[in-house]
PDB file of N, CA, C and O in Angstrom:
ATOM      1  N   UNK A   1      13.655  26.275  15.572  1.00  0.00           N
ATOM      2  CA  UNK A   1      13.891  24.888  15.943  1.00  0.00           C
ATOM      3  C   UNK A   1      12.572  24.169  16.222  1.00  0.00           C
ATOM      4  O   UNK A   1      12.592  22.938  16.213  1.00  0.00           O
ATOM      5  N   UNK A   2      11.328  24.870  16.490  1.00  0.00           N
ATOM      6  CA  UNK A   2      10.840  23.818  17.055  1.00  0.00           C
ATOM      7  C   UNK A   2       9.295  24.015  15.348  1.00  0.00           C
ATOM      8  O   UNK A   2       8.228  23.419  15.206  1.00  0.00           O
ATOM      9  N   UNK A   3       9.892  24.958  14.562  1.00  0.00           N
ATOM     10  CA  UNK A   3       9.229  24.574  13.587  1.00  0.00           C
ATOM     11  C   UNK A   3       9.609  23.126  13.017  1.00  0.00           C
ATOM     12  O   UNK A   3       8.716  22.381  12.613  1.00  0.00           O
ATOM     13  N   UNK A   4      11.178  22.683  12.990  1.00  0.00           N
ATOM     14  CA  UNK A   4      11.500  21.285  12.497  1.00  0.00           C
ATOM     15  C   UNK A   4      10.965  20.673  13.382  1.00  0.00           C
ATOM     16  O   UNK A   4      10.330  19.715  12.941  1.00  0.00           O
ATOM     17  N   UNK A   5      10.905  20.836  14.957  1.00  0.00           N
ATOM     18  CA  UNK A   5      10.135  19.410  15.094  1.00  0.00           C
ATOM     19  C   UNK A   5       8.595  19.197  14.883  1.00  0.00           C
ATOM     20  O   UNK A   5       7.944  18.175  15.101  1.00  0.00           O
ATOM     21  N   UNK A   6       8.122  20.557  14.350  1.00  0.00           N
ATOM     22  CA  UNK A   6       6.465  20.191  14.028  1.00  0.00           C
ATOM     23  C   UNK A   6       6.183  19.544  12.728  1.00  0.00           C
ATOM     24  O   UNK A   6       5.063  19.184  12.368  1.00  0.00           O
ATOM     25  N   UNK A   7       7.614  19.383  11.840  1.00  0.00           N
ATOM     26  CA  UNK A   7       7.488  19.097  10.365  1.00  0.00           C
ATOM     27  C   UNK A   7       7.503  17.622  11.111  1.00  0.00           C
ATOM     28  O   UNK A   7       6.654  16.783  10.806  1.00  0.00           O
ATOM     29  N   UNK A   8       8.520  17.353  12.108  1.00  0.00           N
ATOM     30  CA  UNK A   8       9.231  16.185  11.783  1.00  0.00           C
ATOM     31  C   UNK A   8       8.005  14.877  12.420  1.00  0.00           C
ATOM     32  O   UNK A   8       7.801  13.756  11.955  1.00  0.00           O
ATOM     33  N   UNK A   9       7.287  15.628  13.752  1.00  0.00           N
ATOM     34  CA  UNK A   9       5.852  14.962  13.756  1.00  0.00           C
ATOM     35  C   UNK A   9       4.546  15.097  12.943  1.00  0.00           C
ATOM     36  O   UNK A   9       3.482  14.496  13.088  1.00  0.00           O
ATOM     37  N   UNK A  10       4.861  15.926  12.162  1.00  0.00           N
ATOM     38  CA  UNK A  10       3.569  15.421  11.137  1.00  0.00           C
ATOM     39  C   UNK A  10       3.852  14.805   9.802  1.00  0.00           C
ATOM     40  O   UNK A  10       3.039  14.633   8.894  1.00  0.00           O
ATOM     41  N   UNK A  11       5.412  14.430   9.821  1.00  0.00           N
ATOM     42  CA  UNK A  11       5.513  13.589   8.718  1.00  0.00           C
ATOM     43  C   UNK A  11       5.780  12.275   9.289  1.00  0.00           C
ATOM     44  O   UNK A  11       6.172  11.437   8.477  1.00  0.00           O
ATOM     45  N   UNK A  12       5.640  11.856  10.666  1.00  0.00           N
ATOM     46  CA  UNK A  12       5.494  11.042  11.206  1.00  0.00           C
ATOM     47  C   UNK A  12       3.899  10.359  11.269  1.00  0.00           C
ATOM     48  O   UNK A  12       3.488   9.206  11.135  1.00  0.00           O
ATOM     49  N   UNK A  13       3.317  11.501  11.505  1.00  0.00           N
ATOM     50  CA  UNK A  13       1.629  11.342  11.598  1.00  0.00           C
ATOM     51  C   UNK A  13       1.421  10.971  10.043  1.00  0.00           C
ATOM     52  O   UNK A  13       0.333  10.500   9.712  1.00  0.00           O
ATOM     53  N   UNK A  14       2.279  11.140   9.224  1.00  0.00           N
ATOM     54  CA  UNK A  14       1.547  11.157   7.837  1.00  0.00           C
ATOM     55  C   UNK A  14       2.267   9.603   7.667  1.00  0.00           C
ATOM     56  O   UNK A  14       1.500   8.650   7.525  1.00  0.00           O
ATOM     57  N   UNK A  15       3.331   9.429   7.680  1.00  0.00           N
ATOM     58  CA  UNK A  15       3.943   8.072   7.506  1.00  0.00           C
ATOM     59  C   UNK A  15       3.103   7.288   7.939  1.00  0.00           C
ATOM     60  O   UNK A  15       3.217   6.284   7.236  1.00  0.00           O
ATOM     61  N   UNK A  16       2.317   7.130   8.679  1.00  0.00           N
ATOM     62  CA  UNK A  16       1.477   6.204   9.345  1.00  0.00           C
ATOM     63  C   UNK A  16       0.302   6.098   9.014  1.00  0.00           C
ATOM     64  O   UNK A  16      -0.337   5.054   9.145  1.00  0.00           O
ATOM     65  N   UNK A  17      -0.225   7.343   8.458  1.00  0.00           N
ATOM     66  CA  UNK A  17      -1.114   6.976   7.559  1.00  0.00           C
ATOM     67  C   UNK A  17      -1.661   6.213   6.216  1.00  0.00           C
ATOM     68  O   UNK A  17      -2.663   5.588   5.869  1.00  0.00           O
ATOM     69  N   UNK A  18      -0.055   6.755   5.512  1.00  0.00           N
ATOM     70  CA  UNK A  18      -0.007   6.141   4.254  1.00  0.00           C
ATOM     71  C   UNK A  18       0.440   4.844   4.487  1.00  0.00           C
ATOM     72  O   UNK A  18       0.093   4.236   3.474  1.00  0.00           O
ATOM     73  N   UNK A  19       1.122   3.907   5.377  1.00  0.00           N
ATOM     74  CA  UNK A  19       1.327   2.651   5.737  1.00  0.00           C
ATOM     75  C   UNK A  19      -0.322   2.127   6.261  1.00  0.00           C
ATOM     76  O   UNK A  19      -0.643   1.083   5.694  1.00  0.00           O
ATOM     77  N   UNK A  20      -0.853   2.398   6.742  1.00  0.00           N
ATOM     78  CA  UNK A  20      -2.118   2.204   7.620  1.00  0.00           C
ATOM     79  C   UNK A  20      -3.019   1.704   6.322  1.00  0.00           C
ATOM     80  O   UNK A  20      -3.271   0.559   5.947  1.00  0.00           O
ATOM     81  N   UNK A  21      -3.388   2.910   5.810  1.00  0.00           N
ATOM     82  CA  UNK A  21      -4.563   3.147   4.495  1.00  0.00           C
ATOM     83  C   UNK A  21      -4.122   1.931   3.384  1.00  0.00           C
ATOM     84  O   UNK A  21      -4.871   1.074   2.914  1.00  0.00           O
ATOM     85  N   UNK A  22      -2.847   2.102   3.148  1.00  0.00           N
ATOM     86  CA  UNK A  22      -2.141   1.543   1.726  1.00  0.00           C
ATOM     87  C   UNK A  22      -2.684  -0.147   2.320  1.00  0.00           C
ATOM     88  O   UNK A  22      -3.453  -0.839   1.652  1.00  0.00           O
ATOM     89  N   UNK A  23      -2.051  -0.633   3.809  1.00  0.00           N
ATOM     90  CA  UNK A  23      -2.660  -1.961   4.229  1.00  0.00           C
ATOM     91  C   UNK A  23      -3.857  -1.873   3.929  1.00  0.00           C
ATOM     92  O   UNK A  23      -4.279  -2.241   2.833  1.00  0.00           O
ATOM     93  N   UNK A  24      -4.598  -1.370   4.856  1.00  0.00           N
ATOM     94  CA  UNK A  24      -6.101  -1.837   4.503  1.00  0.00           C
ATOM     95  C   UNK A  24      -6.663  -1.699   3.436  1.00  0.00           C
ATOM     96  O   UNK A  24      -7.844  -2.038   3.507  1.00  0.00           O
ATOM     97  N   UNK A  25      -6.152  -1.124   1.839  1.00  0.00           N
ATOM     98  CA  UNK A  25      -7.052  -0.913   0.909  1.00  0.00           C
ATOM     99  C   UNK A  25      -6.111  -2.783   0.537  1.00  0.00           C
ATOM    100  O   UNK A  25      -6.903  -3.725   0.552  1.00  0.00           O
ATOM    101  N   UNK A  26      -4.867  -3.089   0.303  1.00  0.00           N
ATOM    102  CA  UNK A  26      -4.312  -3.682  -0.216  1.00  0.00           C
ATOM    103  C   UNK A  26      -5.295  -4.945   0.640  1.00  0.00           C
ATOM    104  O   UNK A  26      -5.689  -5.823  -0.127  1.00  0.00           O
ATOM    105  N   UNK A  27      -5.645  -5.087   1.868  1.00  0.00           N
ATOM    106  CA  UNK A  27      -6.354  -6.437   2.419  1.00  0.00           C
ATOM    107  C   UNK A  27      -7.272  -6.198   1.474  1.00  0.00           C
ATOM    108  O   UNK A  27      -7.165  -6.670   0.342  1.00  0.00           O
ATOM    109  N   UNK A  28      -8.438  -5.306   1.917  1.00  0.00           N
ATOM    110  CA  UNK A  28      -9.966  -5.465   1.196  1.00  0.00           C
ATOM    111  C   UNK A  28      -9.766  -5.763   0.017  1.00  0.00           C
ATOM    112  O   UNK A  28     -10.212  -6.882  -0.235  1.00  0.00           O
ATOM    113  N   UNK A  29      -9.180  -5.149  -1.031  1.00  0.00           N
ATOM    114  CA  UNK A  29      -8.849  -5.880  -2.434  1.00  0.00           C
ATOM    115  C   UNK A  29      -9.001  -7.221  -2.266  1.00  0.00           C
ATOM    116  O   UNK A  29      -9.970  -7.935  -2.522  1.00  0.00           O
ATOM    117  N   UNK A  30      -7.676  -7.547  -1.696  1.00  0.00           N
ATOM    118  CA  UNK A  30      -7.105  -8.991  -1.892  1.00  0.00           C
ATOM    119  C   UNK A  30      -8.385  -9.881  -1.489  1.00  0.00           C
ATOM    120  O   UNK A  30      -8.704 -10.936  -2.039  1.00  0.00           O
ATOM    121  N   UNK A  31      -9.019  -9.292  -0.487  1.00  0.00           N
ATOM    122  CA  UNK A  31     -10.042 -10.280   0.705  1.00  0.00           C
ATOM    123  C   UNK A  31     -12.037 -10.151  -0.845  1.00  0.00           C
ATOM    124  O   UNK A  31     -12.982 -10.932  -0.957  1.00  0.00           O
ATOM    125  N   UNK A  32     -11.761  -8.984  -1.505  1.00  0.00           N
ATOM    126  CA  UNK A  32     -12.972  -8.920  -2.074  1.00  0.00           C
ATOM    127  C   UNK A  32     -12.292  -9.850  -3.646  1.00  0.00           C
ATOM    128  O   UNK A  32     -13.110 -10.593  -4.190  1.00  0.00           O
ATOM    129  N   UNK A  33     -11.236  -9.787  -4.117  1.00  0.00           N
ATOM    130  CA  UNK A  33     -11.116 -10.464  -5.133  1.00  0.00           C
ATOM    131  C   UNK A  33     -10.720 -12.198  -5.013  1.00  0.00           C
ATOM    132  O   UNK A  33     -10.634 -12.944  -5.989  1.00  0.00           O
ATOM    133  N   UNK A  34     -10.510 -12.609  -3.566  1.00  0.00           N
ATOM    134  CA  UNK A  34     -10.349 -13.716  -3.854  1.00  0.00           C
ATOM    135  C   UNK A  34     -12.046 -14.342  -2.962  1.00  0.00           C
ATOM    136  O   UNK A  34     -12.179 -15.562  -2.869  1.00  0.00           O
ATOM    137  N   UNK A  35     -13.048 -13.528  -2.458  1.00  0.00           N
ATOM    138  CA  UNK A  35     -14.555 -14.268  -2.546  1.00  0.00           C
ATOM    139  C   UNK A  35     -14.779 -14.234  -3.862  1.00  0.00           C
ATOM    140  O   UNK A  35     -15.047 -15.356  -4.292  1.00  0.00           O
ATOM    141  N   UNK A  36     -14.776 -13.457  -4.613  1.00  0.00           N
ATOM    142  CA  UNK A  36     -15.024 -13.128  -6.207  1.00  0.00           C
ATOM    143  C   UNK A  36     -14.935 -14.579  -6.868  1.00  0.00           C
ATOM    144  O   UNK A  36     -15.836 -15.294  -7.306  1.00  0.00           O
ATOM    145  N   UNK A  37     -13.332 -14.815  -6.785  1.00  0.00           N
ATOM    146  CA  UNK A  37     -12.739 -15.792  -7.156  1.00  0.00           C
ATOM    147  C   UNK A  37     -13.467 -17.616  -6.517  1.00  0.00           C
ATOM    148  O   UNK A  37     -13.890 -18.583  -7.149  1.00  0.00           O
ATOM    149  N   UNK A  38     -13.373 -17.468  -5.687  1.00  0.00           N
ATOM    150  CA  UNK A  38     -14.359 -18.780  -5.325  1.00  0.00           C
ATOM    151  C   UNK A  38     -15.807 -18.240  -5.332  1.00  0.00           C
ATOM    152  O   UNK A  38     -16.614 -19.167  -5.389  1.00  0.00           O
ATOM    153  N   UNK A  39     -16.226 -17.338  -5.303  1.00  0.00           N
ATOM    154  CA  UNK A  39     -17.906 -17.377  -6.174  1.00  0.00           C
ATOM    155  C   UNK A  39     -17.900 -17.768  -7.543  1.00  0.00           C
ATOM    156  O   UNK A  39     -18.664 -18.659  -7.916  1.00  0.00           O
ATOM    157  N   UNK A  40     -16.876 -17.019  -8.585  1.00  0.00           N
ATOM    158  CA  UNK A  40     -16.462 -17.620  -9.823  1.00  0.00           C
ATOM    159  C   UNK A  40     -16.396 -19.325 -10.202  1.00  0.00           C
ATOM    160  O   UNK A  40     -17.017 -19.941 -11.068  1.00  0.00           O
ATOM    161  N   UNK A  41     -15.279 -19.868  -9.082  1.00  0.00           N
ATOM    162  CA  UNK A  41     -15.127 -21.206  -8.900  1.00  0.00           C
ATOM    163  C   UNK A  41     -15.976 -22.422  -8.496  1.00  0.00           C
ATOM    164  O   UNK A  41     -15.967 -23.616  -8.794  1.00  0.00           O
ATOM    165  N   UNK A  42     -16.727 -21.619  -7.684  1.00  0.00           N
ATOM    166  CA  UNK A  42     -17.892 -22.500  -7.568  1.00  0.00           C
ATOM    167  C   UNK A  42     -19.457 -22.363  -8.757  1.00  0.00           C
ATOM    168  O   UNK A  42     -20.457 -23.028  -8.490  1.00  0.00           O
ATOM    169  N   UNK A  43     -19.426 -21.568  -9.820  1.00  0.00           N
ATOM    170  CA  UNK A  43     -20.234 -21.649 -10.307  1.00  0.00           C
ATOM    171  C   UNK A  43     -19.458 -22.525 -11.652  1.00  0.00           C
ATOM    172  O   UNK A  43     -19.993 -23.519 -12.143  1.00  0.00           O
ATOM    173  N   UNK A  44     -18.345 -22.068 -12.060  1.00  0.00           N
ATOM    174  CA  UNK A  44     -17.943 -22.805 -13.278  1.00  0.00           C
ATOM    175  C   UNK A  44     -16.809 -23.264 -12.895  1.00  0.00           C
ATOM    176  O   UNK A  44     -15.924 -22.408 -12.912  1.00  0.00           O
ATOM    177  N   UNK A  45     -16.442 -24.444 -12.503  1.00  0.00           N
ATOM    178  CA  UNK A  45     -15.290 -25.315 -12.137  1.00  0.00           C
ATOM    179  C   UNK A  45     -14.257 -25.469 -12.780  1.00  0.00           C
ATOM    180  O   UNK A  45     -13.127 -25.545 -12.298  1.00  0.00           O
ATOM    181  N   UNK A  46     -14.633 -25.544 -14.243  1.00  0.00           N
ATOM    182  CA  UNK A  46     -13.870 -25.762 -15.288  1.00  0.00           C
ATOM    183  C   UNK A  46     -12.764 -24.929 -15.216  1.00  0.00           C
ATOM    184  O   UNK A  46     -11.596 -25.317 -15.173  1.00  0.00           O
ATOM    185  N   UNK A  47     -13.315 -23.268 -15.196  1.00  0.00           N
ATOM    186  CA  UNK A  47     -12.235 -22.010 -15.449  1.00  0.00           C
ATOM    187  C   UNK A  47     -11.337 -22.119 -14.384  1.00  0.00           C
ATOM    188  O   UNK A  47     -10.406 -21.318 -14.469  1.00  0.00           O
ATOM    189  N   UNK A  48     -11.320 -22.775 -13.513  1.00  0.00           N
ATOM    190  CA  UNK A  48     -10.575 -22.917 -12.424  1.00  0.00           C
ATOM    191  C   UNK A  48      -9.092 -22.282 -12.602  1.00  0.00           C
ATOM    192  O   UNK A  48      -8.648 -21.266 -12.067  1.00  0.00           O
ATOM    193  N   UNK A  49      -8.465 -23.155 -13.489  1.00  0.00           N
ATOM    194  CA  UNK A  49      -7.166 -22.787 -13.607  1.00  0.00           C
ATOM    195  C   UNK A  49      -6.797 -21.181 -14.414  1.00  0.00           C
ATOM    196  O   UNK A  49      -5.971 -20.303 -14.170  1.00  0.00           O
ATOM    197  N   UNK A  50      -7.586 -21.302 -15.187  1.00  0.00           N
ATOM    198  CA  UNK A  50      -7.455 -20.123 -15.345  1.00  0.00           C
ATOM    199  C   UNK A  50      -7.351 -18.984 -14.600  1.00  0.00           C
ATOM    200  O   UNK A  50      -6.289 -18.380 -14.453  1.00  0.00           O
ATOM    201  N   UNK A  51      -8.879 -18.505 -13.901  1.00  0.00           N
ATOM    202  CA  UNK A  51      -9.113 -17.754 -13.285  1.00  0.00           C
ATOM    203  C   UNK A  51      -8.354 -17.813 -11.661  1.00  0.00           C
ATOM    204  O   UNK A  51      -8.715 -17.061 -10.756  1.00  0.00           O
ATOM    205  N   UNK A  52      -7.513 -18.605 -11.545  1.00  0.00           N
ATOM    206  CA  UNK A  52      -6.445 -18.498 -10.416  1.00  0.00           C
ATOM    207  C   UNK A  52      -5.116 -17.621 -10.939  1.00  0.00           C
ATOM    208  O   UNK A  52      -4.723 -16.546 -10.487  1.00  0.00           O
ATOM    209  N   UNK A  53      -4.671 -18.242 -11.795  1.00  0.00           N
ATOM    210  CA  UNK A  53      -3.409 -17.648 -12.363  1.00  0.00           C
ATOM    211  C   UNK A  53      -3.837 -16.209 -12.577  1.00  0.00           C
ATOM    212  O   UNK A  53      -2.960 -15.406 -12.257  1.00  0.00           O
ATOM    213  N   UNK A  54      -4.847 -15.731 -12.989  1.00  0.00           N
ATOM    214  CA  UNK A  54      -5.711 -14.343 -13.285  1.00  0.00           C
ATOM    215  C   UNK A  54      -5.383 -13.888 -11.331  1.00  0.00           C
ATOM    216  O   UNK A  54      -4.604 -13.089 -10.811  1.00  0.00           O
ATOM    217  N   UNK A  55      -6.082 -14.548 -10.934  1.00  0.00           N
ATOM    218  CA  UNK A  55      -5.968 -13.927  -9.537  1.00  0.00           C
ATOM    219  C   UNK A  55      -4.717 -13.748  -8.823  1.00  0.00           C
ATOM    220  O   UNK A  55      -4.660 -13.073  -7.796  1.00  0.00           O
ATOM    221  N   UNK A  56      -3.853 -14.251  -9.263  1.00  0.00           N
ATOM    222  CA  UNK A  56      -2.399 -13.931  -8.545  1.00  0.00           C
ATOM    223  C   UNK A  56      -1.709 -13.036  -8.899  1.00  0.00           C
ATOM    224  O   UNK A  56      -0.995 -12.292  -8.228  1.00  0.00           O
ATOM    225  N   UNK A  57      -2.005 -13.091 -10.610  1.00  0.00           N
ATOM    226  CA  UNK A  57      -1.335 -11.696 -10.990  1.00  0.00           C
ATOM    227  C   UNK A  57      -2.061 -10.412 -10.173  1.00  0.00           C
ATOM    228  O   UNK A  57      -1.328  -9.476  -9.854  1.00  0.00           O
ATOM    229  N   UNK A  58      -3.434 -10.360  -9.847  1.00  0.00           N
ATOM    230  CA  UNK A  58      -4.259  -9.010  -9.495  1.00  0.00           C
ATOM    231  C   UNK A  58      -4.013  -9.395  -8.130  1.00  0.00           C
ATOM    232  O   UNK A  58      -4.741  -8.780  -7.351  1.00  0.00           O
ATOM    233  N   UNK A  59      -3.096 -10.345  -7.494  1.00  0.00           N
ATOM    234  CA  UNK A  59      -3.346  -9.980  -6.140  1.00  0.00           C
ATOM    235  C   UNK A  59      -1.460  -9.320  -6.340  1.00  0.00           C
ATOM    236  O   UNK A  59      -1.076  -8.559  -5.451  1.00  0.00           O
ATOM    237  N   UNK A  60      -0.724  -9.577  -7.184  1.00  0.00           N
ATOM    238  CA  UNK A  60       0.735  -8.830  -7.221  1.00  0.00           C
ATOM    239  C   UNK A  60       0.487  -7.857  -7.791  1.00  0.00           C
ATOM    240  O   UNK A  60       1.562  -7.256  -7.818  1.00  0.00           O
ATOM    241  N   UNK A  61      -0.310  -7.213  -8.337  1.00  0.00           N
ATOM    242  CA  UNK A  61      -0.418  -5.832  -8.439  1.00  0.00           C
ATOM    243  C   UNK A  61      -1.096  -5.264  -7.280  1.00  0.00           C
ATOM    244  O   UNK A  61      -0.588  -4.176  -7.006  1.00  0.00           O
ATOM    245  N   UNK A  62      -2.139  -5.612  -6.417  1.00  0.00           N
ATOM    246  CA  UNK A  62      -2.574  -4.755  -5.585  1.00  0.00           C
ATOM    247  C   UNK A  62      -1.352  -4.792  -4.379  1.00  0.00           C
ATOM    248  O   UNK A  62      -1.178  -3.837  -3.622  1.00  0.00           O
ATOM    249  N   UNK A  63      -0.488  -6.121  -4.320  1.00  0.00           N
ATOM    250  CA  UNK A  63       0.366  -5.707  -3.452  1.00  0.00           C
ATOM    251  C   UNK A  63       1.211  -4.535  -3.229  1.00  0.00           C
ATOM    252  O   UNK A  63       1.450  -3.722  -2.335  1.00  0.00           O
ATOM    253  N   UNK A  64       1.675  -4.885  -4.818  1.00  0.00           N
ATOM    254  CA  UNK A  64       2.349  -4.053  -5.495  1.00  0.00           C
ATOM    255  C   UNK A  64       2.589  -2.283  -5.154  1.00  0.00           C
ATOM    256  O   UNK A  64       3.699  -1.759  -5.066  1.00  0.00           O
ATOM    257  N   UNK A  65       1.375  -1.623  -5.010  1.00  0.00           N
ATOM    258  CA  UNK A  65       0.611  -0.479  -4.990  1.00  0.00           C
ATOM    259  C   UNK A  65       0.868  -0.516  -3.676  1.00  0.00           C
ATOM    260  O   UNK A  65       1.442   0.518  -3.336  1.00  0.00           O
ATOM    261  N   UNK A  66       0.656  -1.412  -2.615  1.00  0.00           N
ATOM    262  CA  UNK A  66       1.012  -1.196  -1.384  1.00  0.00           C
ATOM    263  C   UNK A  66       2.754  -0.834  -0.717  1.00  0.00           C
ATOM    264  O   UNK A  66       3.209  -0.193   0.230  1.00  0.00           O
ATOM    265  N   UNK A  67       3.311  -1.666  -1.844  1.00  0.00           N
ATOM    266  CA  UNK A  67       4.732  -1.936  -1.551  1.00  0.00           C
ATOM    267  C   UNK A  67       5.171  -0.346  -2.008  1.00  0.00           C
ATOM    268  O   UNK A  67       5.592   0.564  -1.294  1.00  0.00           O
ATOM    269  N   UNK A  68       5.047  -0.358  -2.700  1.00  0.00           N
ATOM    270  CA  UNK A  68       5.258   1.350  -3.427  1.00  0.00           C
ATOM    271  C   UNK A  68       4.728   2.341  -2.638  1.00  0.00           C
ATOM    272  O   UNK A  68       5.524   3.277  -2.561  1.00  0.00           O
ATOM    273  N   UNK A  69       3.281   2.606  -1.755  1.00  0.00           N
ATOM    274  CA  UNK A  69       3.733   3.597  -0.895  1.00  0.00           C
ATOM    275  C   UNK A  69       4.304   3.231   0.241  1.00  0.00           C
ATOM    276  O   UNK A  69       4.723   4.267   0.759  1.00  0.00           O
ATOM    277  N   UNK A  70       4.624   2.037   1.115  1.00  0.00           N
ATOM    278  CA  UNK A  70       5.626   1.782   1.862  1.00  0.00           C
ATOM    279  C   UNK A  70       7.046   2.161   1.534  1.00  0.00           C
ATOM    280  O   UNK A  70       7.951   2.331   2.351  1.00  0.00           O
ATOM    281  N   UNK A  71       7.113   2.268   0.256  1.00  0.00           N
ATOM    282  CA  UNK A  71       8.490   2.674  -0.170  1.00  0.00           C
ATOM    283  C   UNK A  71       8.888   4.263   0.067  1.00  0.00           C
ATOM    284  O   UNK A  71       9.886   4.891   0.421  1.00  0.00           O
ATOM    285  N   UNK A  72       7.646   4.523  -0.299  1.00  0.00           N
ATOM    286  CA  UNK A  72       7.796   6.333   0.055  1.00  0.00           C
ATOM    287  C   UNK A  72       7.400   6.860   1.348  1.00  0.00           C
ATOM    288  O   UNK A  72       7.551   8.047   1.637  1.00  0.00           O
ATOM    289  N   UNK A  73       7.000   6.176   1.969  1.00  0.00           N
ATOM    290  CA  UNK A  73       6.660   6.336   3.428  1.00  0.00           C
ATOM    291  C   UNK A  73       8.049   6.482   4.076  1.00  0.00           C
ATOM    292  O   UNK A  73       8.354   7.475   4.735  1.00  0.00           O
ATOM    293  N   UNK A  74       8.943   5.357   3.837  1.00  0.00           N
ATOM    294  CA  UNK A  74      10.370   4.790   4.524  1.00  0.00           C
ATOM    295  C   UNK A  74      11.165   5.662   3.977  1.00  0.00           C
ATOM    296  O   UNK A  74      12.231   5.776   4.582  1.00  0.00           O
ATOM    297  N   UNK A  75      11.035   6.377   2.980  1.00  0.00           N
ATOM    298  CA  UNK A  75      11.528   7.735   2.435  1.00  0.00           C
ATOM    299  C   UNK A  75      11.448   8.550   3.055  1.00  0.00           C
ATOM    300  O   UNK A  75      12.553   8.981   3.386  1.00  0.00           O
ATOM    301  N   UNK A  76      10.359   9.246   3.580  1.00  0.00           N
ATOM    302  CA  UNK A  76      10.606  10.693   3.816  1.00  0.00           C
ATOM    303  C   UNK A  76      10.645   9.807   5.302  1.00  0.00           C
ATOM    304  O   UNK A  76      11.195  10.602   6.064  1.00  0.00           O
ATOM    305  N   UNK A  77      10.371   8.697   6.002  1.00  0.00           N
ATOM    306  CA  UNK A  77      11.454   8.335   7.227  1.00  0.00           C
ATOM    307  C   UNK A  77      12.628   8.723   7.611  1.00  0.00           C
ATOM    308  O   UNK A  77      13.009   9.199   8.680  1.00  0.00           O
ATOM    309  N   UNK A  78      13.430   8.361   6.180  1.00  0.00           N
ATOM    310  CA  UNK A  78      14.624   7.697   6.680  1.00  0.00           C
ATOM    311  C   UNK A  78      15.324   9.240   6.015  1.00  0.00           C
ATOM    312  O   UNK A  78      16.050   9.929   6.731  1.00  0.00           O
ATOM    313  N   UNK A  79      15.050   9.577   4.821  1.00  0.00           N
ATOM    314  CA  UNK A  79      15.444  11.189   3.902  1.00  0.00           C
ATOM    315  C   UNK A  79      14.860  11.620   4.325  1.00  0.00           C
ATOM    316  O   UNK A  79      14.813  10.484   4.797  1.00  0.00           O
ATOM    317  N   UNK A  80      14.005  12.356   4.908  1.00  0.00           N
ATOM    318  CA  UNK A  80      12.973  13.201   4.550  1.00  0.00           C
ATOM    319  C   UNK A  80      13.211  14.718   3.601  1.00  0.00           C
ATOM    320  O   UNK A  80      14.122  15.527   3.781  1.00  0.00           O
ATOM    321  N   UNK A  81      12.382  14.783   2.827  1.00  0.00           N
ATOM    322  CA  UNK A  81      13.083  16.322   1.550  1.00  0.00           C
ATOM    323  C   UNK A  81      12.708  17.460   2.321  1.00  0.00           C
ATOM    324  O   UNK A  81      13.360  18.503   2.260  1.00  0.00           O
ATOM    325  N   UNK A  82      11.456  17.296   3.218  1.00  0.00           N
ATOM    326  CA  UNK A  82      10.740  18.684   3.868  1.00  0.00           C
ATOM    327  C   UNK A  82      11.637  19.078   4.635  1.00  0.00           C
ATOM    328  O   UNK A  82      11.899  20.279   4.710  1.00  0.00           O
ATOM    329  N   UNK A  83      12.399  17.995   5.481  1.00  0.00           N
ATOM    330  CA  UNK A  83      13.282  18.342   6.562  1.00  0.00           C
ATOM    331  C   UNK A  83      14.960  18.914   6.040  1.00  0.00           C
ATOM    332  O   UNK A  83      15.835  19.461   6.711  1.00  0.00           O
ATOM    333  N   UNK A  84      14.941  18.576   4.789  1.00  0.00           N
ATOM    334  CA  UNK A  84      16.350  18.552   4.462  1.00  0.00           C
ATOM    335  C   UNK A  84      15.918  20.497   3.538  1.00  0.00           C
ATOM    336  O   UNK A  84      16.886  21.238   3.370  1.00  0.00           O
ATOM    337  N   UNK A  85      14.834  20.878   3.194  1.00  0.00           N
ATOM    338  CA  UNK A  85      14.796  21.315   2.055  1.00  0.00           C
ATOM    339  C   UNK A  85      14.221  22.968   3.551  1.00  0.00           C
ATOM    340  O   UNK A  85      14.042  24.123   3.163  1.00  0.00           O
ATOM    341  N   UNK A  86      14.130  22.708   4.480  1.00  0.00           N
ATOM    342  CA  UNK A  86      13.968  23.559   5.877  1.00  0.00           C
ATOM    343  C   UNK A  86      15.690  23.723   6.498  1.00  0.00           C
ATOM    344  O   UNK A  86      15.962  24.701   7.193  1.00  0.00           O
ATOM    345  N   UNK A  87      16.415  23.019   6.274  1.00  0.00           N
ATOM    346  CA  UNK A  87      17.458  23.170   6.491  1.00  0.00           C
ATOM    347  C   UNK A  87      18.358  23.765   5.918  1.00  0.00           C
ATOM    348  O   UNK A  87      19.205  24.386   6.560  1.00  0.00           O
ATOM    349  N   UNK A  88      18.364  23.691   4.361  1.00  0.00           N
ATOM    350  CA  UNK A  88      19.224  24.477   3.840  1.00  0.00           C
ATOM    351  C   UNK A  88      18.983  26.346   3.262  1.00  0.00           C
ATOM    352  O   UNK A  88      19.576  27.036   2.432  1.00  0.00           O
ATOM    353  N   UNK A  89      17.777  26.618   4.240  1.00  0.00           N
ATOM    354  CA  UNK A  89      18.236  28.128   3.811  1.00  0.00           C
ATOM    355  C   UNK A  89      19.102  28.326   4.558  1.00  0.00           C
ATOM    356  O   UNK A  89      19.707  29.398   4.531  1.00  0.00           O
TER     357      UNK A  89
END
């Protein structure tokens, strides 16, 4: 019994990691591609429109990547397989 609860806090410790990490890589992206983007903008004005619509798509993919391990984080939350897969011998 108290091997499940050592699974069940370190997939707690791990959930929080991968929520933690997945944020902060998903800010710095977002925060280094949109100075990019107004360094871009301020040298050539013109591309403006362009290079925005460019930037929204790359800021929904880096979300993206975030949303997806939040998804598996809230997984082994809410399922977890380690805990279920300790249970059935």
């Amino acid at each position: 019994m108290e091997f499940i609860a050592n699974v069940q806090g370190l997939t707690a410790i791990a959930i929080g990691i991968i929520i933690g990490l997945g944020a902060l890589g998903a800010c710095l992206g977002i925060a280094i591609m949109g100075s990019k983007f107004l360094e871009s903008a301020a040298r050539q004005p013109e591309l403006v429109p362009m290079l925005q619509g460019r930037m929204f798509l790359l800021a929904g993919l880096i979300d993206a990547a975030f949303i997806i391990g939040l998804a598996v984080a809230l997984y082994f939350a809410t399922g977890n397989p380690l805990l279920s897969a300790l249970t059935a011998k």
